[in-house]
DSSP file (Angstrom, degrees, kcal/mol; ACC not computed):
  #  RESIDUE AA STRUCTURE BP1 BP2  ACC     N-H-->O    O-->H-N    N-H-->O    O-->H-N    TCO  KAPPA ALPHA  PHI   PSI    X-CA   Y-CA   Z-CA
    1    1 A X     >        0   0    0      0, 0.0     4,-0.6     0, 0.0     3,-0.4   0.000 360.0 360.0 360.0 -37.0  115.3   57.3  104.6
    2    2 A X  H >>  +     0   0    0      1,-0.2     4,-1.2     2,-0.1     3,-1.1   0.882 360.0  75.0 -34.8 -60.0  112.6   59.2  106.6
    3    3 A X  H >> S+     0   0    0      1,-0.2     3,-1.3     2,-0.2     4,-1.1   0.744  86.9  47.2 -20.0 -79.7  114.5   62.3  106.1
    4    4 A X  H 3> S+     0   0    0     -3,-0.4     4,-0.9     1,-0.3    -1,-0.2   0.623 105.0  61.5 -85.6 -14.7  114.0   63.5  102.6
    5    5 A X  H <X S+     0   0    0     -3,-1.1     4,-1.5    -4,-0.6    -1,-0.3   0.871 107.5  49.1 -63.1 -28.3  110.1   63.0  102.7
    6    6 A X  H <X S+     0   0    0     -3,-1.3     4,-1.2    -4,-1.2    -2,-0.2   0.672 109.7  46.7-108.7   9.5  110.0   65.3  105.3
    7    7 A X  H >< S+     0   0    0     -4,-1.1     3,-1.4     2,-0.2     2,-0.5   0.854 106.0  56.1 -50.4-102.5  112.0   68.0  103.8
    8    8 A X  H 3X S+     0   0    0     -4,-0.9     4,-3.0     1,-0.3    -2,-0.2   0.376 110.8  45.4 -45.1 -24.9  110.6   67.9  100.9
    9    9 A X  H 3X S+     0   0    0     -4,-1.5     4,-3.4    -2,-0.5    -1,-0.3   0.964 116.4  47.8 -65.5 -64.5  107.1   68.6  102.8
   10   10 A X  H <X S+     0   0    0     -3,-1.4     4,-1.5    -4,-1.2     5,-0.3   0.937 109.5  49.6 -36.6 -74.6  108.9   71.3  104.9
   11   11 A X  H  > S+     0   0    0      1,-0.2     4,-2.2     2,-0.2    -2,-0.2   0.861 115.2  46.0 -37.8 -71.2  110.3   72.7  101.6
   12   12 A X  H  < S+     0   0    0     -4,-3.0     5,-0.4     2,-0.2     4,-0.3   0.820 112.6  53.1 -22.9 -59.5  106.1   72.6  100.0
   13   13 A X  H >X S+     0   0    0     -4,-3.4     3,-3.0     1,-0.3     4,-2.5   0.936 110.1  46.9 -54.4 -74.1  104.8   74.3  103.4
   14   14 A X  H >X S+     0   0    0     -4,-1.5     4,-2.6     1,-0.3     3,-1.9   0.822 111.2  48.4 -47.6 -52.6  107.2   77.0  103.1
   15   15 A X  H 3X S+     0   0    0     -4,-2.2     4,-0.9     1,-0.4    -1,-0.3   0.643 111.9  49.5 -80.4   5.2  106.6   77.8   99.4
   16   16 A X  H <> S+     0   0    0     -3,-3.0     4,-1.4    -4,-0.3    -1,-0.4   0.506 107.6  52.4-112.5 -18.6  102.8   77.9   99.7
   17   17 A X  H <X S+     0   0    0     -4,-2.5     4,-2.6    -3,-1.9    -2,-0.2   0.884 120.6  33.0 -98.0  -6.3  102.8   80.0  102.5
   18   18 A X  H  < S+     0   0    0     -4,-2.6    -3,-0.2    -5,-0.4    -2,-0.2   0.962 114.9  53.7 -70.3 -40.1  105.1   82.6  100.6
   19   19 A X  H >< S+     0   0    0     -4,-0.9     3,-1.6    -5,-0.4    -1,-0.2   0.931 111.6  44.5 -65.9 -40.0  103.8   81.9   97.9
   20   20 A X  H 3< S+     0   0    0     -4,-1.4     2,-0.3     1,-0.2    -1,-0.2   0.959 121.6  40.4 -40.1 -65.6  100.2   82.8  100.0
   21   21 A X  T 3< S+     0   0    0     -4,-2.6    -1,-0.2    -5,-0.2    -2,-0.2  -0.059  95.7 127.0-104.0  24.6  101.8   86.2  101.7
   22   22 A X  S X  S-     0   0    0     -3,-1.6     3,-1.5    -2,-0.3     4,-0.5   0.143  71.4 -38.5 -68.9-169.3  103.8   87.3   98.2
   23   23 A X  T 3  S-     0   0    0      1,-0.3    -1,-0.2     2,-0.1    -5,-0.0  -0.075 122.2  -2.0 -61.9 142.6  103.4   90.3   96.9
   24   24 A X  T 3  S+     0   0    0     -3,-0.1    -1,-0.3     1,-0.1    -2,-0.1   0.555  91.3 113.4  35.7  28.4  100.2   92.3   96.8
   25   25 A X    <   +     0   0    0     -3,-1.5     2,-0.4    55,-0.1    -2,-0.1   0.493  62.0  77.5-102.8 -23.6   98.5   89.5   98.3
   26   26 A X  S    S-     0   0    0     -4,-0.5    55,-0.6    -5,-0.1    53,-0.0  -0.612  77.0-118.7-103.3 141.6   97.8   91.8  101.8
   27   27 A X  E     -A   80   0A   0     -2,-0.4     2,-0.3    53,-0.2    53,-0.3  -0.260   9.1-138.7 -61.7 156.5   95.5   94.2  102.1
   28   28 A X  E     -A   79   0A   0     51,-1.1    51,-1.6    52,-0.0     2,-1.0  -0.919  25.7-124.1-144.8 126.8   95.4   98.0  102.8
   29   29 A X        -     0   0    0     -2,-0.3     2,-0.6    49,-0.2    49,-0.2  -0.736  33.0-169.3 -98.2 123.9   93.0   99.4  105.1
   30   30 A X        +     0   0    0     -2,-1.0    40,-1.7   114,-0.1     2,-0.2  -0.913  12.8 174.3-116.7 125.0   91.2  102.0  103.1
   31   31 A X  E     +B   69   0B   0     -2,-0.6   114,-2.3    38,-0.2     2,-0.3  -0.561  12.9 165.8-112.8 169.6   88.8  104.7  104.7
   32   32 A X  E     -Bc  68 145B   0     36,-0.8    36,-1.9   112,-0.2     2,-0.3  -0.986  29.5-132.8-172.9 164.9   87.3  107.5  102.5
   33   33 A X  E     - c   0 146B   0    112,-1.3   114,-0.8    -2,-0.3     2,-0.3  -0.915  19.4-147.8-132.7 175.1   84.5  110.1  102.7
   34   34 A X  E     + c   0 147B   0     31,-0.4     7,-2.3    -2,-0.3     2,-0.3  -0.988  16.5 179.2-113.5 101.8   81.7  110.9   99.5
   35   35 A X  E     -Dc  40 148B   0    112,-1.5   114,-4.0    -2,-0.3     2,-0.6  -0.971  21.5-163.0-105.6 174.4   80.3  114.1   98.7
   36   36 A X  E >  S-Dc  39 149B   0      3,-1.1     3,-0.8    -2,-0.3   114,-0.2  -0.964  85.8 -14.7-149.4 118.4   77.9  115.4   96.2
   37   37 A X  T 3  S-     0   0    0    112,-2.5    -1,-0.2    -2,-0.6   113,-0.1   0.802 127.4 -57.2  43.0  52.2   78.0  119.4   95.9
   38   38 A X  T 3  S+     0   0    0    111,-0.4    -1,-0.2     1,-0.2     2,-0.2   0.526 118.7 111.5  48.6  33.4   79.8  119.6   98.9
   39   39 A X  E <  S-D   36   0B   0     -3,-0.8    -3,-1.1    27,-0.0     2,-0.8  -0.814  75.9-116.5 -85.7 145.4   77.2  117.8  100.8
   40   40 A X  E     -D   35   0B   0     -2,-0.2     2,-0.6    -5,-0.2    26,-0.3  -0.584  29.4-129.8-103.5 179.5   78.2  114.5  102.0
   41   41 A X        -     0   0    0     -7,-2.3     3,-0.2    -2,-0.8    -7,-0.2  -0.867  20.8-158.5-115.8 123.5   76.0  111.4  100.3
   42   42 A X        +     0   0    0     -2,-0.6    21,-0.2     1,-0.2    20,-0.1  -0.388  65.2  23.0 -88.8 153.9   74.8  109.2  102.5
   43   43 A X  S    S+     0   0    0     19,-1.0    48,-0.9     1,-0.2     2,-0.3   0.751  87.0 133.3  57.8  28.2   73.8  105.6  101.7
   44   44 A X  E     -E   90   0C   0     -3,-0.2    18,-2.2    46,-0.2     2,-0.3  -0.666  53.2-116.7-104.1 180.0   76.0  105.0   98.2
   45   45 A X  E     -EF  89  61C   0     44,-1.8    44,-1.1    -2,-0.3     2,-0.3  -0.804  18.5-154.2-111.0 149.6   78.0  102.4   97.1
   46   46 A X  E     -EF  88  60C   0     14,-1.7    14,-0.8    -2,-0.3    42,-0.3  -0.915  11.4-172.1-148.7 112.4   81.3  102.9   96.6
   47   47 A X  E     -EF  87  59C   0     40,-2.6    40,-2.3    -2,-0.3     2,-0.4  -0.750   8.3-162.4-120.8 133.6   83.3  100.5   94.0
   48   48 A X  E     -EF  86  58C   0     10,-1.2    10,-0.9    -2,-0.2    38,-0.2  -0.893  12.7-161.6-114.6 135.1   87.1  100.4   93.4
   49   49 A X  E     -E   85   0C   0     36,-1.0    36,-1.5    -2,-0.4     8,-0.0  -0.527  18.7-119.2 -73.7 134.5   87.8   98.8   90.4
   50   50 A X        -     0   0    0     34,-0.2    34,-0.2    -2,-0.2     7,-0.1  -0.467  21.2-175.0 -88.4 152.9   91.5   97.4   89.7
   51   51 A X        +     0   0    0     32,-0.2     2,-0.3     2,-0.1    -1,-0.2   0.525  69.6  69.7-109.4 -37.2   93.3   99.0   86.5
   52   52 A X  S >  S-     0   0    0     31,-0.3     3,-2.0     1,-0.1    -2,-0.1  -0.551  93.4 -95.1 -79.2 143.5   96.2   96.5   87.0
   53   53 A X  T 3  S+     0   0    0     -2,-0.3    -2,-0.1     1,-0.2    -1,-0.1  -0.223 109.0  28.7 -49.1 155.2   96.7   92.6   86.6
   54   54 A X  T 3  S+     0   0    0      1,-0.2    -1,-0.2    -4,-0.1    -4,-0.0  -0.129  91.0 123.1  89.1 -29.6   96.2   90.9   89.6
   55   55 A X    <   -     0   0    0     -3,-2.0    -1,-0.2     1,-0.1     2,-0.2   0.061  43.4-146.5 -42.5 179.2   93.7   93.2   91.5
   56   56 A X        -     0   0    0     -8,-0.2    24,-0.4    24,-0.1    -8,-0.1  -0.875  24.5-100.6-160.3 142.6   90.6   92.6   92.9
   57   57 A X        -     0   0    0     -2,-0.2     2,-0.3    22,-0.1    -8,-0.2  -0.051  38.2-173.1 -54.9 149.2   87.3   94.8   93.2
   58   58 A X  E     +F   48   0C   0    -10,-0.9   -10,-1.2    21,-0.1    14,-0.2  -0.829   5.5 179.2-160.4 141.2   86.8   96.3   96.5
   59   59 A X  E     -FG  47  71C   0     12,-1.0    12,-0.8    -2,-0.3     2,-0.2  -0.386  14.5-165.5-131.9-162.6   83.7   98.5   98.1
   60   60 A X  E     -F   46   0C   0    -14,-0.8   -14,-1.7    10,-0.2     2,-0.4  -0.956  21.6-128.3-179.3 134.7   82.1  100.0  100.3
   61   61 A X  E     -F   45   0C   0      8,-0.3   -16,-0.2    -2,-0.2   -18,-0.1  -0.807  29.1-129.4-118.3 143.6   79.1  101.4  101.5
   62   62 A X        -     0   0    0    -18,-2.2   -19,-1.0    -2,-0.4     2,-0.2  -0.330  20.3-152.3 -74.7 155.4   78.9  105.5  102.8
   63   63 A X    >   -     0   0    0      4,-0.5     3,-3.4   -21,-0.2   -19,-0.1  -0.668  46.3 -69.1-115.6 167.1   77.2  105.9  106.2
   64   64 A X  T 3  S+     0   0    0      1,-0.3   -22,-0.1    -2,-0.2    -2,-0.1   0.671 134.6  54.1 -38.9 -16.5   75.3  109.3  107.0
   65   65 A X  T 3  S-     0   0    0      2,-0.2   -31,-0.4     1,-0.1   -24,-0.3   0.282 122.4-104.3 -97.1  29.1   78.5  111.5  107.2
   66   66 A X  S <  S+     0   0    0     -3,-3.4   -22,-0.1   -26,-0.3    -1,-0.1   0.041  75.9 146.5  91.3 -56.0   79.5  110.2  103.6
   67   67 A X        +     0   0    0     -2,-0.3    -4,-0.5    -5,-0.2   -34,-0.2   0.208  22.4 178.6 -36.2 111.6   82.3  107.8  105.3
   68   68 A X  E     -B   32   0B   0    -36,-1.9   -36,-0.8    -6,-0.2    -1,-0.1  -0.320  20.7-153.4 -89.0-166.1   83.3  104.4  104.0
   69   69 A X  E     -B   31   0B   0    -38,-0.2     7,-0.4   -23,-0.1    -8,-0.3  -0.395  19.1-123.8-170.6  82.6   85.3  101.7  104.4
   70   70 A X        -     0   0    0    -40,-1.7     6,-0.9     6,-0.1     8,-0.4   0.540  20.9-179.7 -28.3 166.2   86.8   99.0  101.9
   71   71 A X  B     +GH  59  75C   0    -12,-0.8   -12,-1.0     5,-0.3     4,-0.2  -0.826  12.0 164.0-163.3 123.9   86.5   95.2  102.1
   72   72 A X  S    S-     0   0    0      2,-0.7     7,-0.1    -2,-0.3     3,-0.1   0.706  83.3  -2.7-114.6 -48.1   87.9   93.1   99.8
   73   73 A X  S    S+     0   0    0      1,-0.4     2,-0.3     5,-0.3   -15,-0.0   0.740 141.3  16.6-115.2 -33.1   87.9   89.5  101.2
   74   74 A X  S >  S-     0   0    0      4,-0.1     3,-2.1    -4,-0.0    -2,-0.7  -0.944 104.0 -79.1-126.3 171.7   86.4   90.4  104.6
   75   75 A X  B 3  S+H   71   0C   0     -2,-0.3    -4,-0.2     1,-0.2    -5,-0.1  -0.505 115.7   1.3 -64.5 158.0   84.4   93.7  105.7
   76   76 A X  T 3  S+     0   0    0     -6,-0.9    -5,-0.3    -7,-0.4    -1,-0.2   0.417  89.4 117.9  21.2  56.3   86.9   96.4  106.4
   77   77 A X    <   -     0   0    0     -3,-2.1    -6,-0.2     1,-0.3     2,-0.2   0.697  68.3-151.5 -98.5 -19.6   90.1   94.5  105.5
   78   78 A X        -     0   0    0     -4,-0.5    -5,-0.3    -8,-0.4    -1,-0.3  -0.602  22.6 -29.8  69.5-147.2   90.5   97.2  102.8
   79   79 A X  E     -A   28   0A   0    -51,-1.6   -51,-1.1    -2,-0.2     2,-0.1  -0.770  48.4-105.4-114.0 128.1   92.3   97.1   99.2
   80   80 A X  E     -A   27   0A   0    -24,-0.4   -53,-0.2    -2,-0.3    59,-0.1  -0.422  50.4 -90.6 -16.2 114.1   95.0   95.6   97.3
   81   81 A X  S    S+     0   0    0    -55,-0.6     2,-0.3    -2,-0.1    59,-0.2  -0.282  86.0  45.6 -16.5 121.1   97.9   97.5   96.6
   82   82 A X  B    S-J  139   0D   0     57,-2.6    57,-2.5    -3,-0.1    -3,-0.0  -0.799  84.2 -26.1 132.4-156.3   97.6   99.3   93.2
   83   83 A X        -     0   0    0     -2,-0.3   -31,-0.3    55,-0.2   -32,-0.2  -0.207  49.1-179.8 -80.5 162.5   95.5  101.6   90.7
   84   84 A X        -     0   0    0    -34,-0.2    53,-3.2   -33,-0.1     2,-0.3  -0.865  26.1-145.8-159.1 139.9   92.2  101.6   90.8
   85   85 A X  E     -EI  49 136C   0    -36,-1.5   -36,-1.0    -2,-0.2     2,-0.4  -0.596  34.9-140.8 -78.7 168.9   89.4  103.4   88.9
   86   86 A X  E     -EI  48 135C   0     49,-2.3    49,-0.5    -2,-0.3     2,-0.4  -0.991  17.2-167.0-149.8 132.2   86.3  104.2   91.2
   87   87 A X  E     -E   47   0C   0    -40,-2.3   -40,-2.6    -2,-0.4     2,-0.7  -0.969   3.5-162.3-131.2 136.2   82.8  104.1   91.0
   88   88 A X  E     -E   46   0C   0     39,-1.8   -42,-0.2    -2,-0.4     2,-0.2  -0.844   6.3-164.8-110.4 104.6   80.2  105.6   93.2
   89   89 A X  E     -E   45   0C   0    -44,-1.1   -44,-1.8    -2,-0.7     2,-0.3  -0.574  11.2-143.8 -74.3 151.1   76.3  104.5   93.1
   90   90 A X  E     +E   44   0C   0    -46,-0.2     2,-0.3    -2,-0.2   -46,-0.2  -0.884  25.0 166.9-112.4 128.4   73.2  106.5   94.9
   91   91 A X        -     0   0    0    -48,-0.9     2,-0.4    -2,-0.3    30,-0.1  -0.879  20.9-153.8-108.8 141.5   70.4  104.2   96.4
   92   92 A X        -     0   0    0     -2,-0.3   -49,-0.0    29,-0.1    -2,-0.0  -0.963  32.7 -91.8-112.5 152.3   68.0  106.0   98.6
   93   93 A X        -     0   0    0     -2,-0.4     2,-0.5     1,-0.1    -1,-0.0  -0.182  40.1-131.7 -25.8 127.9   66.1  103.8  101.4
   94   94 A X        -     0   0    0     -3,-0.0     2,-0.4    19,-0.0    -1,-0.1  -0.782   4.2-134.8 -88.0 146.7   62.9  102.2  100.6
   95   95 A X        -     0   0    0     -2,-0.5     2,-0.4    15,-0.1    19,-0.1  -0.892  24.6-177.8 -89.4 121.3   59.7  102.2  102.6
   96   96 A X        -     0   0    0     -2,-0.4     2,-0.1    17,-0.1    10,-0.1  -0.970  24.9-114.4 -87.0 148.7   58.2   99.1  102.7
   97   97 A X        -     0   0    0     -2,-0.4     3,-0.4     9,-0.1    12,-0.1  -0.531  32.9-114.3 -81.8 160.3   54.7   98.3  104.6
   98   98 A X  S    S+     0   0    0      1,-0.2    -1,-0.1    -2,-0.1     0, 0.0   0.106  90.9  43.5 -62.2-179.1   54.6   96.4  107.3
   99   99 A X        +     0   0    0      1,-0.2     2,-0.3     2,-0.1    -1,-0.2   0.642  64.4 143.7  63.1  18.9   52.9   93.1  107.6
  100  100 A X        -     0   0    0     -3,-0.4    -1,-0.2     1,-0.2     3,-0.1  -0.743  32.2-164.6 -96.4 136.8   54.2   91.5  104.1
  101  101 A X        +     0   0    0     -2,-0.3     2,-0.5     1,-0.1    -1,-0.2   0.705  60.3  51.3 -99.9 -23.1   54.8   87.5  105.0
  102  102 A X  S >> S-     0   0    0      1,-0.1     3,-4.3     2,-0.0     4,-1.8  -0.822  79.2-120.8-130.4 146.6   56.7   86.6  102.4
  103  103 A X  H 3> S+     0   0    0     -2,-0.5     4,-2.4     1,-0.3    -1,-0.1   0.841 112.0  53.6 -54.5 -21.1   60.0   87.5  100.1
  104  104 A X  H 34 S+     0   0    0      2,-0.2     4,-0.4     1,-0.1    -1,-0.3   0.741 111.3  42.8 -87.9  -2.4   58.1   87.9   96.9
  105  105 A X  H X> S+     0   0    0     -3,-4.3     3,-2.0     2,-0.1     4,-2.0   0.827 113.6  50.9 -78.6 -53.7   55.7   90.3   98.5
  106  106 A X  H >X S+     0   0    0     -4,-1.8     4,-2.8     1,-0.2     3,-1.3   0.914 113.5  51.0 -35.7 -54.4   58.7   92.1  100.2
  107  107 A X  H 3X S+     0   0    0     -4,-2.4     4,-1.4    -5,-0.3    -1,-0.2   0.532 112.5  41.3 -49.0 -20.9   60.1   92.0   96.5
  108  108 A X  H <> S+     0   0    0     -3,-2.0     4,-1.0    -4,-0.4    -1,-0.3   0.578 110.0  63.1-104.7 -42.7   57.0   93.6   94.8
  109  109 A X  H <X S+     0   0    0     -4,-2.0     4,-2.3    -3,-1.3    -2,-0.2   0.922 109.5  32.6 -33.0 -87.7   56.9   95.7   97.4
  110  110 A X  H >X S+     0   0    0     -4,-2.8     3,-4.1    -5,-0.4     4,-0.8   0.940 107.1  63.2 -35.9 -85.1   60.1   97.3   96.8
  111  111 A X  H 3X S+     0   0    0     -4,-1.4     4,-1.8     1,-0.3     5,-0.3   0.785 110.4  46.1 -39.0 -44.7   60.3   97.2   93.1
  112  112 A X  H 3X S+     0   0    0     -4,-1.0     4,-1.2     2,-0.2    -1,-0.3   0.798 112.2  52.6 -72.4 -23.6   56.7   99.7   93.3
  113  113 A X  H << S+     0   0    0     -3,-4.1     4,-0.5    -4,-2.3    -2,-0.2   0.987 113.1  42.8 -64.3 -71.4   58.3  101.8   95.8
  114  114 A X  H  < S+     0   0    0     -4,-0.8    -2,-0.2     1,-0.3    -3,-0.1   0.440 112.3  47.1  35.9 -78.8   61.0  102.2   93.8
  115  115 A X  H  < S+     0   0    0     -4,-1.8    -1,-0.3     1,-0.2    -3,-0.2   0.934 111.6  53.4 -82.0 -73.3   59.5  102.7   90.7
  116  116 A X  S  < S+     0   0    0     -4,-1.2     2,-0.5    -5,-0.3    -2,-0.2   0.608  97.8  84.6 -51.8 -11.1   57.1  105.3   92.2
  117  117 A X        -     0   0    0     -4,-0.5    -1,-0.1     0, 0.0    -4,-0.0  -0.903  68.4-144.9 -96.5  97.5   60.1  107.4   93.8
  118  118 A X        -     0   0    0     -2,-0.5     3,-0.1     1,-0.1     2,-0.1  -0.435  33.1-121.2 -66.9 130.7   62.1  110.0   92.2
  119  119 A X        -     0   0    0      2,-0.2    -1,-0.1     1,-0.2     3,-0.0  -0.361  17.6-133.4 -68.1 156.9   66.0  109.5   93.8
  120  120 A X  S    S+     0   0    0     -2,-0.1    -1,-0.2     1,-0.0   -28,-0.1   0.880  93.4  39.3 -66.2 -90.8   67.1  113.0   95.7
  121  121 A X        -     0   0    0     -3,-0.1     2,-0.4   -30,-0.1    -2,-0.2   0.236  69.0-158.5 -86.6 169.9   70.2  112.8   94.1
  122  122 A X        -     0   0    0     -3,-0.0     2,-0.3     2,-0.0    30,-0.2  -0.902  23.4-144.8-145.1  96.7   71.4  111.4   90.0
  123  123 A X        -     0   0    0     -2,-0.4     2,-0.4    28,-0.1     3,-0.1  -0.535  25.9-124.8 -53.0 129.0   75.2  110.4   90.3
  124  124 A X    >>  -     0   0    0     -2,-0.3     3,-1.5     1,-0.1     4,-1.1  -0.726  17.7-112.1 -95.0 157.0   76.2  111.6   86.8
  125  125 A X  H 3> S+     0   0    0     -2,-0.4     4,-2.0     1,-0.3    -1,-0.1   0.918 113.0  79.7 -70.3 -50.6   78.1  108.5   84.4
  126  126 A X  H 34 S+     0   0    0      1,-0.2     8,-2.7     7,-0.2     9,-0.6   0.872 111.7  12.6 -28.8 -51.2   81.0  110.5   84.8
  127  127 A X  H <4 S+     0   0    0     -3,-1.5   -39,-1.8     6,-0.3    -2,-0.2   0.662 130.4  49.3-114.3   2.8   81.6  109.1   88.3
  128  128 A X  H  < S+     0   0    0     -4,-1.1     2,-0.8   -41,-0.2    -3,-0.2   0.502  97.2  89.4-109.0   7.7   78.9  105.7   88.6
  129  129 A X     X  -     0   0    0     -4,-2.0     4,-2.0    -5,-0.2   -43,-0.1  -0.635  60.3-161.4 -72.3  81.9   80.3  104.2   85.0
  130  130 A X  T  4 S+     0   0    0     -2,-0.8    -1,-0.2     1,-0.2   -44,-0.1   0.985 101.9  44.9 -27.6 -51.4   83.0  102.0   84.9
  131  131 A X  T  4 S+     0   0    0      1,-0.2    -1,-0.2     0, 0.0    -5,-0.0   0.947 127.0  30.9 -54.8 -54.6   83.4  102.8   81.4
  132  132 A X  T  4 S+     0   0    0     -7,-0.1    -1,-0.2     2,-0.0    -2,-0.2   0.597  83.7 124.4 -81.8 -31.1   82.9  106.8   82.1
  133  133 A X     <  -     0   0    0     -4,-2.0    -6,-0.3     1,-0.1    -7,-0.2   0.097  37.3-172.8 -44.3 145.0   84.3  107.3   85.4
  134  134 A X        +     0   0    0     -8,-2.7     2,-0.6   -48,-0.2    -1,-0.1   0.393  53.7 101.0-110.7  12.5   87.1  109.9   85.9
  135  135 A X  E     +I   86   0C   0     -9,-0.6   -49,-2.3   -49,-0.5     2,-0.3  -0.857  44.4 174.8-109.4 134.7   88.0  109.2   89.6
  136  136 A X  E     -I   85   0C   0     -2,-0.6     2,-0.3   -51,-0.3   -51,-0.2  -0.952   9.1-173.2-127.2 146.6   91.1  107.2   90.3
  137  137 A X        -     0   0    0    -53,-3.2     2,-1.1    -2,-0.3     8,-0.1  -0.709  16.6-139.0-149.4  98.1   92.7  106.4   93.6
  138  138 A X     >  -     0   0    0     -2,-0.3     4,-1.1   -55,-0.1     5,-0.5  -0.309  29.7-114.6 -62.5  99.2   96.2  104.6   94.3
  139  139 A X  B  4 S-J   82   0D   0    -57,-2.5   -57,-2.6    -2,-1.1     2,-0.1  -0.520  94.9 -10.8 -74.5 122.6   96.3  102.0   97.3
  140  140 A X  T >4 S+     0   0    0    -59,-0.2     3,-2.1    -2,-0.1    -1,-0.2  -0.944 127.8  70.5 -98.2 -17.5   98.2  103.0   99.5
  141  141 A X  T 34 S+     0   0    0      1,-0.3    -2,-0.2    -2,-0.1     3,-0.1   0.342 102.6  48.4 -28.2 -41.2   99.9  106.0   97.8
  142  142 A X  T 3< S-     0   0    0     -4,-1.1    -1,-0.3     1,-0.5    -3,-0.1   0.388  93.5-161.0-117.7 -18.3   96.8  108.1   97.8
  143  143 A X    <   +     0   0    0     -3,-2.1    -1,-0.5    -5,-0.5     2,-0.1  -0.474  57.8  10.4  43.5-138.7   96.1  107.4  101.4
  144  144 A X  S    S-     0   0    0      1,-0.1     2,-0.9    -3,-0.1  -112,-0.2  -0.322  85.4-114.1-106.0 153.7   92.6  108.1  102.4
  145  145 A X  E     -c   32   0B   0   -114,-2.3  -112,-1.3    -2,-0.1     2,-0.5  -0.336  28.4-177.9-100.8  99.8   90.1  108.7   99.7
  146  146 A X  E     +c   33   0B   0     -2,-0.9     2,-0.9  -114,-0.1  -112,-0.2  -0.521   9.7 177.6 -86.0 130.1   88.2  112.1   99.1
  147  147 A X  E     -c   34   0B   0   -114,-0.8  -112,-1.5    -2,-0.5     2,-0.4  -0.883   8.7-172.8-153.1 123.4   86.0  112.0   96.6
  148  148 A X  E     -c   35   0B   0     -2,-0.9     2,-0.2  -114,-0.2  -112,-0.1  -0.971   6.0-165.3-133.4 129.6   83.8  115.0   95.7
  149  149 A X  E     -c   36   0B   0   -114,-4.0  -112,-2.5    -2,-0.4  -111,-0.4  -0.702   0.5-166.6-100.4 149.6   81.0  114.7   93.0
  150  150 A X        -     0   0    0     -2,-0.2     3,-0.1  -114,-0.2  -114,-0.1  -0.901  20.4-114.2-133.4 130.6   79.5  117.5   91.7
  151  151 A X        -     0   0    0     -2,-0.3     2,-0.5     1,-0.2   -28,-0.1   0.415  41.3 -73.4 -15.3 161.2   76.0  117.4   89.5
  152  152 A X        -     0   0    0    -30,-0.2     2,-0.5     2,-0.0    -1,-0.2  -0.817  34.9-149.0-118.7 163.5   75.4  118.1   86.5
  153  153 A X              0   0    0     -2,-0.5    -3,-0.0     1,-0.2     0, 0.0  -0.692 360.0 360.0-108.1 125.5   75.4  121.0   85.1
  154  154 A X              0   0    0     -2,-0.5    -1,-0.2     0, 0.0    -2,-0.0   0.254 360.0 360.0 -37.1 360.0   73.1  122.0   82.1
C-alpha cells in the first residue's frame, strides 16, 4: 500500500522539474557593445524588451568601452529565448559633495546636480522609447548585440 503514494510523489517531482526546465525557461548569455556616432557610450542602460508571450525584460548596463551584459534573473545569466525590442538610456555620473549624512541630503543633492547639468549625449526616442524604438535583437539567433545609435540630425 506504501507503493502508490510514492509514485505518485515521484511522478509530481518529475513533472515540476520539467515542467521548471521546459521550454524557454533557460537563459542565453547575451553580451553586446553601444555606440553613439561611432563612439562607444559609456554608462547607459540597456533594456530588452520581450515582443513574444512568455518573455521577460532583461538589461544591462554599458561599461567605458560601450560593453554590456544581460541579466534576467541573476546578473549576467543573460536572455530568454526570443524577439525582443531594445531600448537604450544615457545617464551621465553625478557629482555629489562630500560630507552629506543623510539619504535625503544625498537625494537633494543629486536631484540639483542633475537639474543644473546639461547630459553630453541625448539618446533620440527612436532608440530610448519603447513605443518608438526601431532596434530589435533575437536571443540567440542574433548572437551578440551591436547596436549603433546615431544623433539626431536636424
Amino acid at each position: 500500500m506504501s507503493r502508490p503514494p510514492f509514485f505518485i510523489l515521484a511522478v509530481a517531482g518529475v513533472s515540476a522539474s520539467l515542467s521548471a526546465a521546459g521550454c524557454g525557461s533557460r537563459t542565453v548569455p547575451v553580451k553586446g557593445v553601444v555606440t553613439f556616432d561611432s563612439r562607444p557610450l559609456a554608462n547607459a542602460s540597456v533594456i530588452f524588451i520581450p515582443m513574444e508571450p512568455g518573455g521577460r525584460d532583461a538589461s544591462g548596463s554599458t561599461d567605458a568601452n560601450g560593453a554590456f551584459q544581460l541579466s534576467t534573473f541573476r546578473p549576467g545569466d543573460g536572455a530568454l529565448p526570443g524577439l525582443y525590442k531594445v531600448t537604450v538610456h544615457y545617464s551621465e555620473p553625478v557629482a555629489v559633495p562630500a560630507g552629506l549624512k543623510t539619504a535625503e541630503e544625498v537625494q537633494k543633492a543629486m536631484v540639483k546636480a542633475s537639474a543644473s547639468h546639461k547630459p553630453s549625449f541625448v539618446i533620440p526616442p527612436t532608440y530610448s522609447r519603447p513605443d518608438q524604438t526601431i532596434l530589435r535583437h533575437r536571443v540567440p539567433d542574433d548572437g551578440d548585440a551591436k547596436l549603433v545609435l546615431k544623433s539626431a540630425k536636424p
